[in-house]
N, C-alpha and C positions, 0 to 999 in steps of 0.2 A: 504494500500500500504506500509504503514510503517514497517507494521508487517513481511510484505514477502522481503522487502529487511534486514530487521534485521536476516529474517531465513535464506537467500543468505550468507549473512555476516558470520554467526557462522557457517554455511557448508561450506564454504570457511575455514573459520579459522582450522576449525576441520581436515578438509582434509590436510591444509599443517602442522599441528601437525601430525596428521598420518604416513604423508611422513615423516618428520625430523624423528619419532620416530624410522620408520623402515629404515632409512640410518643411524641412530644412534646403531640399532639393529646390522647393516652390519657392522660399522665401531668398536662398541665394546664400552663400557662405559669406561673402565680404559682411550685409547686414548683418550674418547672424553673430560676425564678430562685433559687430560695433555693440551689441545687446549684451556680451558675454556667452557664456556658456561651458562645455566642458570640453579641456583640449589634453593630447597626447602629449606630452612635450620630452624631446629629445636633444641630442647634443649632435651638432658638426662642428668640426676644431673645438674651441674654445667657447662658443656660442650657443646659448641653447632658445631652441625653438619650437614652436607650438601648432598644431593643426588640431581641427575640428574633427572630434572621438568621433561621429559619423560616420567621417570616411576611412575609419580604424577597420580593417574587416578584423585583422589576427598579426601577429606578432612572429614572427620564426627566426631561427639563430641562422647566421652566415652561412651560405653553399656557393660552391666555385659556379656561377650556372654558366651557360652553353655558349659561348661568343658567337654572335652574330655576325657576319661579313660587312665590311665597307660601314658598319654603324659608328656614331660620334664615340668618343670615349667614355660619357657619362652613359650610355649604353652598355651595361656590362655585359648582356646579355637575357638568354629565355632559361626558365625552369618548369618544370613539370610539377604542378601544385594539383594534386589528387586528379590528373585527366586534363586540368587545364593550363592549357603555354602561356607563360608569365612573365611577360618584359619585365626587367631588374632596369630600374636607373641608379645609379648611385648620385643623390644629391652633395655630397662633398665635393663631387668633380662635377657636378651640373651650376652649383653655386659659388665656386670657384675658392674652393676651401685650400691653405696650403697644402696638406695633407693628407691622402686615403692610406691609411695603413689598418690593413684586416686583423684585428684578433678577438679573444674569446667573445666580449661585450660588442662586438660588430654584429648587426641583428638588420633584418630586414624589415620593416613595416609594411606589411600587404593593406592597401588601398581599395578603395572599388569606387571610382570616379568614371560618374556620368556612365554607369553598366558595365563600367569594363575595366577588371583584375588589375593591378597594376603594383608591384613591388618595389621600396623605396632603402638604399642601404644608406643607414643611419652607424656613429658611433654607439650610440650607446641611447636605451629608450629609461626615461627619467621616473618620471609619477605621472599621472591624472589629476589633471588640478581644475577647478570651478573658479571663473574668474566672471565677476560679476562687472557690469558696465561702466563701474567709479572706479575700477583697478587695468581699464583699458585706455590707453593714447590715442590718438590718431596716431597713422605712419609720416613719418617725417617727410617733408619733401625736401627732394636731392635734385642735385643740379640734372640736365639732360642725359649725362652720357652716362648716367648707371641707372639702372632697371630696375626700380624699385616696385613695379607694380603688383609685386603677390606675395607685398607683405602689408596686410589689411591695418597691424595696429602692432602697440608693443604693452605689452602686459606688464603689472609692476608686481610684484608678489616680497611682501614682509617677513620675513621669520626672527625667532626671537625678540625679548621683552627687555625695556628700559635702554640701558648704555650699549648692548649685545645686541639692540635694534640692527638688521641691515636690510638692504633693498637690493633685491635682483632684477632683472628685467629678462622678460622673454619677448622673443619676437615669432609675432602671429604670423602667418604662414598662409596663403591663399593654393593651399595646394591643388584643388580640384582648375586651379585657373593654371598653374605651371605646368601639372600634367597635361594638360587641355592643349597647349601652347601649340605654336604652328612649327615651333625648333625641335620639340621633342618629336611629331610625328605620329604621335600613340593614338589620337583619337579623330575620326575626320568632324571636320565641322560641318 
């Protein structure tokens, strides 16, 4: 009996994931940062950043996958994800990070942007944080010649009390719009 209310439970759960995801769909990921909400947040280099838990499918540790011919270099390659072929980008080499070096906390981030699987290698995947609309920036504007446009906001997050106060900053991430992009290739318009 145990078993069938825990599967009630996670079908339940799933189904109002579902729902949020595709009123998240309708209302548009830049808005839904500007409102807050619940984001993945991970590290490349030094920097750590944020995207909207939506388009979280699952989480999986580093695999060498298949190198694809004549592809960009932030194209690592396709993997075999239960039947289905799964572009890997590597955003440290897509966002121009000094450094990609693979080890244990190298982890992938599987996506699902706009119906279609898409795999992200990150350094390292952080916490789950809920960040409410008083703890969100707008994104900065930058001169013309750098591309700032699929970073929606920068989050500010406190930990610690009194003198031990300090302030981190994330920065929000418009991933469904980078993956989308017309450089990456992944998705037709």
């Amino acid at each position: 009996m145990e078993m069938i209310a825990e599967a009630q439970n996670v079908a339940r759960h799933e189904a109002a994931r579902a729902t949020a995801a595709a009123a998240a769909s309708v209302a548009g990921s830049t808005g839904r940062t500007a409102q807050g909400g619940e984001f993945l947040t991970f590290r490349l280099g030094a920097e750590e950043y944020g995207i909207d838990i939506l388009r979280v499918q699952e989480i999986r540790s580093y695999e060498q996958p298949t190198r694809i011919a004549n592809a960009p270099a932030f194209i690592k390659g396709v993997v075999n994800l239960r039947g289905v072929i799964v572009p890997i980008i590597d955003l440290r080499l897509k966002l121009g990070c000094d450094s990609a070096e693979y080890n244990t906390f190298t982890v992938v981030v599987v996506l699902n942007v706009r119906g279609r699987v898409v795999g992200a290698v990150v350094d390292s995947v952080s916490d789950v944080l809920e960040l409410g609309k008083d703890h969100i920036k707008p994104a900065p504007e930058l001169n013309s010649n750098i591309d700032a446009g699929y970073i929606t906001g920068i989050g500010t997050i406190k930990s610690g009390q009194g003198e031990s106060e300090s302030e981190r900053m994330l920065i929000l991430m418009d991933i469904e719009g980078l993956m989308s992009s017309a450089d990456m290739g992944l998705i037709s318009h």
